[in-house]
C-alpha positions as CSV (number, residue, x, y, z in Angstrom):
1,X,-2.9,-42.9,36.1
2,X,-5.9,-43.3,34.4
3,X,-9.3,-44.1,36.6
4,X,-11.1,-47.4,35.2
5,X,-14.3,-46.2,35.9
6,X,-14.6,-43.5,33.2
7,X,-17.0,-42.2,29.8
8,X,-14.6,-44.6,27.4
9,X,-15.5,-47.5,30.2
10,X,-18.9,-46.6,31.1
11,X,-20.1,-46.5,26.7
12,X,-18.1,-49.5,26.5
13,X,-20.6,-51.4,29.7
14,X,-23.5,-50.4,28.1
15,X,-22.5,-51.6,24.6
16,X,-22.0,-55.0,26.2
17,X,-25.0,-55.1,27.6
18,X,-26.7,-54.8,24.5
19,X,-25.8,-57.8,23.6
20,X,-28.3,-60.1,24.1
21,X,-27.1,-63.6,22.8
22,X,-23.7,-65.7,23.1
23,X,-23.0,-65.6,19.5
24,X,-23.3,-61.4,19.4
25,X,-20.5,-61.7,22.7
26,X,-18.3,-63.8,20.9
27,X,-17.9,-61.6,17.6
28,X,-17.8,-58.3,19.5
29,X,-15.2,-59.7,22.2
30,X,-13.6,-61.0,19.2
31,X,-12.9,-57.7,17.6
32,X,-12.5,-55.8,20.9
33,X,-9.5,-58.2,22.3
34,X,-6.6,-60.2,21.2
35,X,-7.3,-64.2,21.5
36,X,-4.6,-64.3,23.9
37,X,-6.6,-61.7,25.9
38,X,-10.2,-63.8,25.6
39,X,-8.4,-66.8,26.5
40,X,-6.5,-65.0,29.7
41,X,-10.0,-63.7,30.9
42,X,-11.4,-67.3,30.3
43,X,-8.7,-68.5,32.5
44,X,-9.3,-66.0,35.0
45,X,-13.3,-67.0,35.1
46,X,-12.2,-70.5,35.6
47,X,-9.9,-69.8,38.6
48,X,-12.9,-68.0,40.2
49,X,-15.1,-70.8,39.8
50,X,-12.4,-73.1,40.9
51,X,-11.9,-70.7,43.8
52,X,-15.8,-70.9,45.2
53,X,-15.6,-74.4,44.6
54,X,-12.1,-74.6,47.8
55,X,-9.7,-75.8,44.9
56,X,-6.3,-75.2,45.7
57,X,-4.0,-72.5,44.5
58,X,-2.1,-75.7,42.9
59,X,-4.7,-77.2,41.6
60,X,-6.3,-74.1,40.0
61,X,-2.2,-73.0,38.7
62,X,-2.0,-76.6,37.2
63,X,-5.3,-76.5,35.8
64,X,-5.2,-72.9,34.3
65,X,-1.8,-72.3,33.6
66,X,-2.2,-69.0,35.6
67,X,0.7,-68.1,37.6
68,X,0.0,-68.2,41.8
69,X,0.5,-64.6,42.0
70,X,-2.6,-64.3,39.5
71,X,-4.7,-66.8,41.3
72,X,-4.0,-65.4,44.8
73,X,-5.3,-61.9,43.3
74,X,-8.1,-63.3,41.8
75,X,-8.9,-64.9,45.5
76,X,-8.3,-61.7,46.8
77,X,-11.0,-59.8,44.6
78,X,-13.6,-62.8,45.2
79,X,-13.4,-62.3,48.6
80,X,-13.1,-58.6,49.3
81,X,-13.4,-57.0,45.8
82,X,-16.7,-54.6,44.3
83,X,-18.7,-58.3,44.2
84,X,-18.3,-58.9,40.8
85,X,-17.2,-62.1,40.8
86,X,-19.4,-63.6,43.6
87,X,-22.6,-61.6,41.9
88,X,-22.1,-63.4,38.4
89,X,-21.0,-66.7,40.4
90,X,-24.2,-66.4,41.7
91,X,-26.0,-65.8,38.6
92,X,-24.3,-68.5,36.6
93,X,-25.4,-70.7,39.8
94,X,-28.8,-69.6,39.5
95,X,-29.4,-69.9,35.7
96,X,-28.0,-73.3,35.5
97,X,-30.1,-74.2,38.9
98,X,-33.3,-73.1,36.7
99,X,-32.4,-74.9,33.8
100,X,-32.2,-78.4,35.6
101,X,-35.8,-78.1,37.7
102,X,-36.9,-76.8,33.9
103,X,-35.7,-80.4,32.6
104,X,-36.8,-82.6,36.0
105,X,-40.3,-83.9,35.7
């Protein structure tokens, strides 16, 4: 099999992260994946958030649509994956942290 972590992987990181604006991701993720794909890894996102937040595995499956066996791998990577998910959790926390002392007086 394959490694993930590869030349094909590695151009493909630094492509994304020349995108600089939500309307460039959308188009380029567009044309990279199927919708079904963009809307699996939405739900995916959404199971992690749900995740940090203590939902349950029935809440997140019934919100979602993911099955339990997805959810239960996506706990499992939250909590003792590479820190992907709990780096961007933490950024998306952060960013939308700034955002409201910006607008407070």
């Amino acid at each position: 099999m394959e490694k993930w972590d590869n030349k094909n992987t590695n151009d493909l990181i630094s492509a994304l992260l020349l995108l600089k604006n939500k309307s460039d991701m959308k188009y380029f993720l567009r044309d990279l994946l199927t919708e079904k794909e963009i809307i699996e890894f939405g739900k995916r996102w959404q199971a992690a958030k749900m995740l940090e937040e203590k939902k349950s595995y029935t809440v997140i499956v019934k919100k979602t649509g993911l099955s339990s066996t997805t959810v239960a791998r996506i706990s499992k990577w939250l909590r003792h994956g590479m820190g992907g998910y709990r780096l961007v959790l933490k950024k998306t926390h952060d960013h939308h942290t700034n955002i409201k002392s910006e607008g407070s007086p």
